[in-house]
C-alpha positions in Angstrom: 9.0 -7.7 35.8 5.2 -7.7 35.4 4.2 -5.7 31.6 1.8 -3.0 31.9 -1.4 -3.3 30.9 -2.9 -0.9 28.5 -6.3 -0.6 26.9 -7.0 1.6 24.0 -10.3 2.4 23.4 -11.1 2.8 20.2 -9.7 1.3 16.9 -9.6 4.1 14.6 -6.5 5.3 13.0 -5.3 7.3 16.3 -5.9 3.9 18.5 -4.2 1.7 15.8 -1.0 3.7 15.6 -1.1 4.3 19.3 -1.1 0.7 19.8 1.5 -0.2 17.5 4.0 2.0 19.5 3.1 0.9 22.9 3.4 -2.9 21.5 7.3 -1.9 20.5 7.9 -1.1 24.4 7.3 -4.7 25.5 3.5 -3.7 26.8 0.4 -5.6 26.7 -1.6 -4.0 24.8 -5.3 -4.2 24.1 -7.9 -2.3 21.7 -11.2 -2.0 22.6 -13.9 -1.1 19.6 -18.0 -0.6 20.0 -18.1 -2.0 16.1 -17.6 -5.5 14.6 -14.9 -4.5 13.0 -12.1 -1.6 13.7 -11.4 1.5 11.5 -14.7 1.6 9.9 -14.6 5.7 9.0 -10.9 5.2 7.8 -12.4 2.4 5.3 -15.3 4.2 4.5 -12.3 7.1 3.8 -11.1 4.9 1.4 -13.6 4.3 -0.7 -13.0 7.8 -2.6 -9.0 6.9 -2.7 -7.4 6.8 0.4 -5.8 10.6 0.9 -3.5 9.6 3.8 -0.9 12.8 3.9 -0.2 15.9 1.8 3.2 16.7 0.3 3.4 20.7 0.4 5.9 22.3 2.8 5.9 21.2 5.9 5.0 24.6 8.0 2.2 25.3 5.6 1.1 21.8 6.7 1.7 22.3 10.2 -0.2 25.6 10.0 -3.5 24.0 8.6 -4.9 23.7 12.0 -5.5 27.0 13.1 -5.2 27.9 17.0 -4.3 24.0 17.6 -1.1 24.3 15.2 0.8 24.9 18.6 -0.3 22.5 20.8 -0.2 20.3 17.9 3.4 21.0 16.6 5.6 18.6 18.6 3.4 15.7 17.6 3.2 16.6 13.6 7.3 17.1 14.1 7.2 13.7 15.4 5.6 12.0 12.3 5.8 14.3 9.2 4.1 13.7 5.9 6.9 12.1 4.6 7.2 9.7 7.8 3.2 8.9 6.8 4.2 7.4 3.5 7.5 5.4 4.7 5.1 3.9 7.2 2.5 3.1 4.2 5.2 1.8 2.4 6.8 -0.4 5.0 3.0 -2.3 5.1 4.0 -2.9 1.4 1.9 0.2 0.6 3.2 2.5 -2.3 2.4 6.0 -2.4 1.8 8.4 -4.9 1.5 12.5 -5.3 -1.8 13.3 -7.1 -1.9 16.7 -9.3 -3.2 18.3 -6.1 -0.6 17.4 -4.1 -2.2 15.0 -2.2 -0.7 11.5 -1.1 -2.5 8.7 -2.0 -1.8 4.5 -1.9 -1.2 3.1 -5.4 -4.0 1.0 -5.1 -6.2 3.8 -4.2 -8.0 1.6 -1.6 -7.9 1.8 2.5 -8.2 -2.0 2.9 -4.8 -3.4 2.2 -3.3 -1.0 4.4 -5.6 -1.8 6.8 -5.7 -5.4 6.6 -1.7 -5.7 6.9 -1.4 -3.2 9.4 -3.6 -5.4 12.1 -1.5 -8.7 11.2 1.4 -6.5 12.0 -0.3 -5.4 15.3 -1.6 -8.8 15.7 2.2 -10.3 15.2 3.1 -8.1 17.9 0.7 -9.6 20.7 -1.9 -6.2 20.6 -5.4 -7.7 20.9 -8.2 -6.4 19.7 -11.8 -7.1 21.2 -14.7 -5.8 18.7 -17.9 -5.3 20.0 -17.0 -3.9 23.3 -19.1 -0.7 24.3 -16.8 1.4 26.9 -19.2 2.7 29.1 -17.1 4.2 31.7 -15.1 4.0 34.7 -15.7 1.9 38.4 -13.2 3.2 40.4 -10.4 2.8 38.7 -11.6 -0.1 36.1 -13.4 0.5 32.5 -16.5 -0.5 32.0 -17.7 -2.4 29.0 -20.8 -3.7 27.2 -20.2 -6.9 25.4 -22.3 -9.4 23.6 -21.6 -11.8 26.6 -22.8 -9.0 29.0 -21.0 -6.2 31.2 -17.1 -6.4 31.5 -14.7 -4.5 34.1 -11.0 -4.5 33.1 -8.2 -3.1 35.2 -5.3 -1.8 33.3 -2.4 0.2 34.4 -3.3 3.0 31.5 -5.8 3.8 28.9 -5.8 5.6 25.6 -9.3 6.9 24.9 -9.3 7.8 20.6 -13.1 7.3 20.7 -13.6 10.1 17.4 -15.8 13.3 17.7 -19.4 13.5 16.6 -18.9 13.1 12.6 -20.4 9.5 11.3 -22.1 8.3 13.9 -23.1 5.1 12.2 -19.3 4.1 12.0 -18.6 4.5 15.6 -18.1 8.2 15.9 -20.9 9.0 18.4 -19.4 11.0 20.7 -21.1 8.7 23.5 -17.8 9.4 25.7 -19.1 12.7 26.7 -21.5 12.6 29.4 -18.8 10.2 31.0 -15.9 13.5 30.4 -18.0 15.8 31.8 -19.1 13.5 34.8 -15.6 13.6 35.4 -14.9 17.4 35.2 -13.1 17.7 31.5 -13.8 20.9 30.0 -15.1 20.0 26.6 -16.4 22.2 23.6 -19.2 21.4 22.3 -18.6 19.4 18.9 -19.9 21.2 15.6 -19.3 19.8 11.9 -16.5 20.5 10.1 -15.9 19.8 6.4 -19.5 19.5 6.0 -21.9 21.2 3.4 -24.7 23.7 3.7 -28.1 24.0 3.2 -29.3 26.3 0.1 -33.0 27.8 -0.6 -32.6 26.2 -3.9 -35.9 26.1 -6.0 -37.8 23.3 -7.0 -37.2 23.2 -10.5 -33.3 23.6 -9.8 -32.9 21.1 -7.4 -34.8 18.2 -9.4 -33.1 19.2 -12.7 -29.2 19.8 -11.3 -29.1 17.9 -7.6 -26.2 15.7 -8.0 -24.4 18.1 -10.7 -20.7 19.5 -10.2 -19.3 22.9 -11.2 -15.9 22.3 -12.1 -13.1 25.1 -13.1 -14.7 27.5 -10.5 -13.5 29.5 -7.6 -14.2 30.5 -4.3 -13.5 33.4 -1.8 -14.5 34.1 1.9 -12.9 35.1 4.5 -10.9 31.8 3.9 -9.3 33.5 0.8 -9.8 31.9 -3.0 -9.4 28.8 -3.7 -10.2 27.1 -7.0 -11.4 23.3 -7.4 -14.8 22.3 -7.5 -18.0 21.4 -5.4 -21.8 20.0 -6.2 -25.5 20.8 -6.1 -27.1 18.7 -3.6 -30.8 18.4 -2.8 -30.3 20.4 0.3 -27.7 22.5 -1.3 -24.0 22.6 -1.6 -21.2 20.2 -1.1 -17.7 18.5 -2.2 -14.1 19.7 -2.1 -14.8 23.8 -2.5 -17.3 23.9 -0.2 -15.4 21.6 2.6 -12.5 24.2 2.4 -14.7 27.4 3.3 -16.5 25.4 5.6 -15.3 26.8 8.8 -15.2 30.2 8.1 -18.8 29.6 7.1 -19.8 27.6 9.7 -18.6 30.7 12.0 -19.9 33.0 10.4 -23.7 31.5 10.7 -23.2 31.3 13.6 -21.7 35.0 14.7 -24.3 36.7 12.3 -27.1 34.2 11.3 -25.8 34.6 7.7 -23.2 33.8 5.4 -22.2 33.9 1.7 -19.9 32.1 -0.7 -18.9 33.8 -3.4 -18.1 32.1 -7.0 -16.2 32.6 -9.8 -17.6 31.0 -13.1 -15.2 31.8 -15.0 -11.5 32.2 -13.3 -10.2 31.9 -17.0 -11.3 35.2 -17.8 -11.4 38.8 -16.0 -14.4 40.9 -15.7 -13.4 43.4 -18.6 -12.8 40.3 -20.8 -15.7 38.8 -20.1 -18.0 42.2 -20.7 -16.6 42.6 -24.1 -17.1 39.3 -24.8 -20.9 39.4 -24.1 -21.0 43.1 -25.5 -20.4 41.4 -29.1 -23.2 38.6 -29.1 -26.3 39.1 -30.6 -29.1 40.8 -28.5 -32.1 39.1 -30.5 -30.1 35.2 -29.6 -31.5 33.9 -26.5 -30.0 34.2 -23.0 -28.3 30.7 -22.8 -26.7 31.4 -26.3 -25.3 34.8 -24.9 -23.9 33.1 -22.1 -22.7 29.7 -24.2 -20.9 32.0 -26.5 -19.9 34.8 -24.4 -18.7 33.4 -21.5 -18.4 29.7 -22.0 -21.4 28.7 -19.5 -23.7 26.1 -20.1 -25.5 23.8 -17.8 -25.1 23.6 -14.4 -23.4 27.0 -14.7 -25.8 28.7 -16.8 -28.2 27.5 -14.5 -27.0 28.8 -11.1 -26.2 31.9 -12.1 -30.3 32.5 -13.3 -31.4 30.9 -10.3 -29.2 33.6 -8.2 -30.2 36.1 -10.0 -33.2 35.6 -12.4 -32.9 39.2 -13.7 -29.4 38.4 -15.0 -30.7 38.1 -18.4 -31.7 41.9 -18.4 -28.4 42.9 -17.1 -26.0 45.3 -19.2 -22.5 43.2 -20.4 -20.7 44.7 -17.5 -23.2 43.6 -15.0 -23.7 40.7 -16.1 -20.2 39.9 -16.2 -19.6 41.5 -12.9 -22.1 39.1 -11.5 -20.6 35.9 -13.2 -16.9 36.8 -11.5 -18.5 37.2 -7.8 -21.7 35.0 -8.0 -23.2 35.4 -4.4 -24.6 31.7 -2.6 -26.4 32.7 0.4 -26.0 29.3 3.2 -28.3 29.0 5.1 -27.1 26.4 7.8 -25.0 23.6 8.0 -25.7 20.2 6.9 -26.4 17.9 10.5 -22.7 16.8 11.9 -24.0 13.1 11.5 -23.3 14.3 7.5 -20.1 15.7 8.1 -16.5 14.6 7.5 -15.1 15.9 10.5 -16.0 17.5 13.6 -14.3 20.4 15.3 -15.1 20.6 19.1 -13.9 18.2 21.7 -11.6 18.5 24.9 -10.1 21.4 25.4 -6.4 21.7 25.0 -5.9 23.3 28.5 -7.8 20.0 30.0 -4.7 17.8 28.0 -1.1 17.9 29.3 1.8 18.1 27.1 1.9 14.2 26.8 -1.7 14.1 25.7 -2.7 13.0 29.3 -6.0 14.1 31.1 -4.7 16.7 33.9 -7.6 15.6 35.8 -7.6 11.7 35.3 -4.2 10.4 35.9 -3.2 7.6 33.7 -6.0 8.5 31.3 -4.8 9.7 27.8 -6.4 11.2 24.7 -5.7 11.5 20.6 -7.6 12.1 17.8 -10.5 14.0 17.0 -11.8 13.9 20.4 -9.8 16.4 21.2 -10.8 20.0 20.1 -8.7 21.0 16.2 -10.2 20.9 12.7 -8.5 20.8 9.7 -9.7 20.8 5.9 -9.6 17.4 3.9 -6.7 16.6 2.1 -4.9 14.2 4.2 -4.0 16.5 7.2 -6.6 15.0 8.9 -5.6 10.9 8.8 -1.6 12.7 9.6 -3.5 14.6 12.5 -5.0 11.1 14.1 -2.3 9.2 13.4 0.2 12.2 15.2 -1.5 12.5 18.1 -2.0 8.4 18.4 2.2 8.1 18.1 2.2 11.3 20.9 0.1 10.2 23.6 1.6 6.6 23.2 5.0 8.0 24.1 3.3 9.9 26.6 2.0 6.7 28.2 5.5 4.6 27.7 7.3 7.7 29.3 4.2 7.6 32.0 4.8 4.2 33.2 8.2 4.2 33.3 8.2 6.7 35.7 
């Protein structure tokens, strides 16, 4: 009997695992990628320590991507956490738990993994073809640009895992939408996620502290508090702390032209601690002694707190230390999506069957972050891709077969 012919466009971490599954159901199997090389975001991902999973309970997992935790269940149930690592590991890639509870390789790098995960794939007769452009559809055929000039290809199924609108420069372009819409997929518009904001920071801030972290902080929206840390950027804020709020902030720009993040300076201590603390230093010592000595700022610290409020240094102990517990950072706007980690936005869940499968394009399949969820950094969104990848294969195998 004549094997199916699949193309997978895309070679990013949803495309990858998608193709490894199909290639285990005796298919021919073939991954398409616009860049010279494939998985260029999960490399770049890398760089920092590869967070591939996250080891607290499972439903708090599963429930880390808001309204798409439903739609999204069966697949994460499919390939848990846990299943993440045993697949790292069976590429010869050890795994650790990091004091965060994060799941990192050993080697803390993305391109071992990734280098014996495409000989595997390669062993298995998937092909890959870099440098192929998918432009869209004739008739029933994709459409490509190649170095050696415009390319049809018929297949009997395709897996499009072409990324949302984060990273452009890595492949993530979100080109695929004007083709989508041509064809009548109801898509959200894409919007960063994970990103950072812009700040009206002055001058003298930004050139003295751009590039500085506050560690040992927290911070509360609407998100809740959460501790960890984030940075002073040129522009304004970033990192970890900052990612985590960054939906709830990013909504609320956008439902009432303003938002605020809040910070605690000094979780250590509470407000009535802290206001005695600052009641007993000397009122003729300077400002940055007061708050050295009192409250255990210096710095960066010391420094955000006058540039938020520059009266602070006439403020009473209990205001002051009022104001160092719930230290208000007006955002302005979000950093451009090119900037940020992740997008949310994409197609629309109702527009995806229960196998991952266009409802309006027959044989046409979808994983990854083209389709519309968000979730914060910390390895759910590497399970995410590879989840959906593993879901929509079986949903092509299951397709075919019938």
């Amino acid at each position: 009997m004549k094997r199916s012919e699949i193309a997978i466009i895309g070679g990013g971490p949803s495309g990858l695992m998608a193709a490894e599954i199909l290639s285990l159901q005796d298919h021919s199997v073939t991954v398409y990628d616009s860049m010279p090389t494939v998985a260029r975001k999960f490399l770049l991902a890398g760089k920092s320590g590869l967070n591939i999973t996250h080891s607290e309970d499972f439903q708090q997992f599963a429930d880390r991507f808001g309204e798409a935790s439903k739609p999204m269940r069966s697949a994460l149930d499919a390939f848990t956490p846990a299943d993440v690592q045993s697949w790292a590991e069976g590429l010869g890639t050890a795994t650790f738990v990091g004091s965060s509870g994060r799941v990192f390789p050993k080697a803390m790098k993305a391109s071992p993994l990734l280098r014996a995960w495409i000989k595997r794939l390669e062993a298995r007769g998937v092909r890959i073809l870099a440098r192929h452009r998918w432009t869209g559809f004739d008739g029933s055929a994709l459409t490509f640009d190649t170095p050696d000039g415009r390319k049809i290809v018929h297949c009997d199924a395709v897996l499009l895992a072409l990324g949302g609108a984060s990273y452009p420069r890595l492949g993530s372009d979100a080109a695929w939408l004007p083709v989508l819409n041509d064809k009548g997929i109801d898509i959200t518009d894409f919007r960063p996620a994970n990103c950072g904001f812009d700040v009206a920071w002055s001058d003298q801030f930004r050139e003295r502290f751009a590039g500085e972290a506050l560690k040992s902080v927290t911070a509360t929206s609407n998100a809740g508090t959460i501790p960890g840390e984030f940075v002073i950027s040129r522009h304004g804020i970033e990192g970890s702390l900052v990612y985590a709020h960054a939906a709830e902030l990013r909504d609320r720009l956008e439902a009432d032209g303003s938002a605020v993040l809040t910070i605690d300076l000094a979780p250590g201590r509470t407000s009535v601690r802290l206001a005695k603390d600052l009641a007993r230093q000397d009122g003729k010592a300077s400002f940055s002694n007061r708050l050295r000595k009192g409250a255990g700022l210096e710095g960066v610290k010391s420094a955000l707190l006058r540039e938020i409020a520059p009266d602070a240094s006439r403020a009473d102990p209990k205001a002051l230390a009022d104001l160092i517990k719930a230290l208000p950072i007006t955002v302005l706007r979000t950093r451009p999506i090119a900037e940020a980690i992740s997008s949310a936005g994409g197609v629309r869940w109702s527009a995806v069957d229960e196998t991952y499968m266009l409802k309006a394009l027959p044989g046409v399949f979808v994983a990854g972050e083209m389709i519309d969820w968000e979730a914060p950094t910390g390895g759910y969104l590497l399970t995410a891709c590879f989840a959906t990848g593993r879901a929509a294969a079986r949903g092509i195998d299951a397709w075919l077969r019938r």
